[in-house]
C-alpha positions in Angstrom: 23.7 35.5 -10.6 23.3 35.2 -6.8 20.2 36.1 -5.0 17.9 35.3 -8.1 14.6 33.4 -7.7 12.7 30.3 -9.5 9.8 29.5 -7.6 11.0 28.5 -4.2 14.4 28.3 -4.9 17.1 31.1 -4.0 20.4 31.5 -6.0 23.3 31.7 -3.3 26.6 31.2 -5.4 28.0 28.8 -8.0 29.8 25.8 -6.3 32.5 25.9 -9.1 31.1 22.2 -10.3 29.9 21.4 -14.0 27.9 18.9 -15.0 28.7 16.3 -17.5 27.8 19.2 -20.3 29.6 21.8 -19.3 26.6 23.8 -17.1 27.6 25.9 -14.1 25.4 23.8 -10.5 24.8 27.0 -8.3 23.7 26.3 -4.5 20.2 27.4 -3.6 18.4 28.6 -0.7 14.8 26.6 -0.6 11.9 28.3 1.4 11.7 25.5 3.7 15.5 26.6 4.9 16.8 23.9 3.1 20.0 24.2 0.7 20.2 21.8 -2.6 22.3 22.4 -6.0 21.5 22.6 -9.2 21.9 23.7 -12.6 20.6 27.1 -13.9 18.5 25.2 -16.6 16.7 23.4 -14.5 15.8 26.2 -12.4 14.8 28.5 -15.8 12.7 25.4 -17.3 11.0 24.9 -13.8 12.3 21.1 -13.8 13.6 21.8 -10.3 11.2 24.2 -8.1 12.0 23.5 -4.6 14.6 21.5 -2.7 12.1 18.3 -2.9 9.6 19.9 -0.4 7.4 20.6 -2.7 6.9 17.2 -3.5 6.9 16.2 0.0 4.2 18.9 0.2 2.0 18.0 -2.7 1.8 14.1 -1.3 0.9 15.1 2.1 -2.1 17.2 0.5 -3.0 14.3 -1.5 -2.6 11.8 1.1 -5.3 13.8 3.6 -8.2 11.8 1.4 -7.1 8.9 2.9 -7.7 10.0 6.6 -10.7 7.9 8.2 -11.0 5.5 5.1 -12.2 2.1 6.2 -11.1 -1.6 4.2 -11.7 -4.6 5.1 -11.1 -4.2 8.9 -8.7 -1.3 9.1 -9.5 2.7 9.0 -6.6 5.1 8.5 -6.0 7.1 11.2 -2.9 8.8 10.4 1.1 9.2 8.9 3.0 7.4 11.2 5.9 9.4 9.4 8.4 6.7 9.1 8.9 5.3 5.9 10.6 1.6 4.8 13.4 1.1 3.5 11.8 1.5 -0.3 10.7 4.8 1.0 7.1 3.4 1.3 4.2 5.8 3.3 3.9 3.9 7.1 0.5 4.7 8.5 -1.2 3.7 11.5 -4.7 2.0 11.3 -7.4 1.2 13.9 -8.7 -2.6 13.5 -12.7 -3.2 13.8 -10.9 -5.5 16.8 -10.1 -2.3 18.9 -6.5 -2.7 18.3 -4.0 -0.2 16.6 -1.2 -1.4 14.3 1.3 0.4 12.2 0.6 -1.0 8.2 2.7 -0.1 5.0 -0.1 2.5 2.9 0.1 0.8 -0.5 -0.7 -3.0 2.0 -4.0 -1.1 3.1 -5.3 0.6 -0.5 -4.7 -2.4 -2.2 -6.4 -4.4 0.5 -2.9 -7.1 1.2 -3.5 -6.1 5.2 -7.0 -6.6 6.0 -6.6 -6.3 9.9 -4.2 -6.0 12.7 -3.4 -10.0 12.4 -7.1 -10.7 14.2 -8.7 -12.1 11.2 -5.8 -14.5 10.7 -6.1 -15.8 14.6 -9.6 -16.0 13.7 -9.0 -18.1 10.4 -6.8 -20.3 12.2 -8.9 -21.1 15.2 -11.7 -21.5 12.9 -9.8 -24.1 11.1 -8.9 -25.4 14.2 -12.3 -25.9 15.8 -13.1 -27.6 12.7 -10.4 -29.9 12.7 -11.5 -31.0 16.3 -15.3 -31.2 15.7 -13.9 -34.0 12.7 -12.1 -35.6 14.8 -14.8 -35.4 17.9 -17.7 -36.8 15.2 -14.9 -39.8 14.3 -14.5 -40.7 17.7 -18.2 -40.9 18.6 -18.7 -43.1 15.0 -15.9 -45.5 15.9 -17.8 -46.0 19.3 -20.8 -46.4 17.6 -22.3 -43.6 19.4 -22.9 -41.6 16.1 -24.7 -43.3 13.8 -25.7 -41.1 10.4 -25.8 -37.7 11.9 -27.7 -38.9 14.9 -26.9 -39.6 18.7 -27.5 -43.5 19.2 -27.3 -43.3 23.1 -29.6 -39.9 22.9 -32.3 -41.6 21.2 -32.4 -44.5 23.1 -32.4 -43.0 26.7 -35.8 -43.0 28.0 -34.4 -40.0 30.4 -36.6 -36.8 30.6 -35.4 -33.3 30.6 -35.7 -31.5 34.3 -38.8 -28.7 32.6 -40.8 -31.5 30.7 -43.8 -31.9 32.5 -45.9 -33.9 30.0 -43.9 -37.2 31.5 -43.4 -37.7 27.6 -40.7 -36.6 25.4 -41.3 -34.3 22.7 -44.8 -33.8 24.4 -45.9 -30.4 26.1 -49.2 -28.1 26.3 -49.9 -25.0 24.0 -51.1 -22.7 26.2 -52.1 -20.5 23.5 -54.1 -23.0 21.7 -55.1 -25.5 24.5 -53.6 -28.1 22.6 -51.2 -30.8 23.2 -48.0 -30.7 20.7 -46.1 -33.3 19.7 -42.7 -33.5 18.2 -39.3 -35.2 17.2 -35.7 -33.8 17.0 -34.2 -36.3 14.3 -30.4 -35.4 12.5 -30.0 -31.9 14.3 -33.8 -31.7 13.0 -36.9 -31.0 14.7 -40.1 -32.3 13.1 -43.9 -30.8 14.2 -45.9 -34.0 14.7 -49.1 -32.2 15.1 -51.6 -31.0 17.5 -53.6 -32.5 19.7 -57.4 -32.5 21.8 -56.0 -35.4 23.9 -52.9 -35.9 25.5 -53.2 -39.5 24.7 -53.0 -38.3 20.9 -50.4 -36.8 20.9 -48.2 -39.5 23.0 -49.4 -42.1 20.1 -48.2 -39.3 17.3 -44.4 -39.1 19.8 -44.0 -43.2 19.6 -44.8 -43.4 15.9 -42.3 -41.1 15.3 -39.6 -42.6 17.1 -40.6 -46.2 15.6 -39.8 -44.3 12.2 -37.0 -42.4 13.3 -35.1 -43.4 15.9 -35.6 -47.3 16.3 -33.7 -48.3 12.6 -31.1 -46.3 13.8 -30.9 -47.7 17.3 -31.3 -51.3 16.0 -28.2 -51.1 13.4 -26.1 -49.8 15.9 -27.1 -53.0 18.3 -24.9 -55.5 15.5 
């Protein structure tokens, strides 16, 4: 029986063991250089073809397609070749971040890693920031500094910015059209007013606008 052949697999002798039926387990030679056992059956029915190297083989061929795949913020770079403990594919990824990071396969197909940990940091100072701007927007309400979305002491400063040159706020020359614009940032919104001939216009259409806009505010915020 020694020195016969089933597909990658090399009778050397029978080890003298039976299975639970009664069948002769012969040890083989594998291609590889490997040595396994097994019974004749299995190696006549094609059940057992190689020493497991085959199968090692067929899931290396199958996991090339992967190489250079992109999710979320990860693209496969390579086999790592360790495995967990589950005997789970370990494969080391490059993050949209610049960072490398060693993720468990089936974590990046079915999209449960998404990055190297960046997009958590980012999630978390995001949440942070937020929490603070809350707490920030609270503070200035309790010292009546914001008053429904709008800067009470803003409003009510008469200061000019150092590259107006009008002498008004909200008032400046269009080159472009020789006009004189006019214009009011209310609630994080800035309103055109119109424009102008006269400079004079266009100072009337600024004061209007702040008796509409800003002086309710200012005046409820003097109680």
């Amino acid at each position: 029986m020694s020195a016969k052949k089933y597909n990658k697999l090399t009778i050397i002798e029978d080890t003298g063991k039976r299975t639970n039926s009664g069948n002769a387990v012969y040890k083989c030679q594998c291609d590889c250089g490997n040595t396994c056992e097994t019974t004749l059956a299995k190696l006549r029915s094609g059940h057992t073809k190689s020493c497991g190297c085959l199968i090692k083989d067929t899931a290396a061929k199958k996991f090339k397609k992967y190489i250079g795949m992109h999710k979320n913020r990860l693209t496969l770079i390579s086999d790592t070749g360790k495995r967990t403990k589950a005997g789970q594919r370990i494969v080391l990824c490059q993050c949209d971040c610049g960072n490398t990071c060693e993720v468990v396969f089936t974590k990046f197909n079915n999209g449960n890693t998404k990055s190297c940990g960046c997009l958590l940091i980012e999630k978390r100072k995001g949440e942070h920031e937020a929490e603070r701007h809350v707490k920030a927007v609270k503070a200035l309400r309790e010292k009546k500094i914001l008053s429904d979305g709008t800067n009470v002491a803003a409003i009510a400063s008469n200061k000019l910015r150092s590259n107006n040159k009008s002498g008004v706020t909200g008032v400046l020359f269009d080159e472009s059209r020789q006009r004189w614009k006019a214009q009011i940032e209310f609630q994080g919104k800035k309103i055109y007013l119109g424009r102008f001939i006269n400079k004079e216009d266009a100072v009337r259409a600024r004061i209007e606008a702040e008796e509409k806009y800003f002086k309710p505010v200012i005046e409820k915020n003097k109680r």
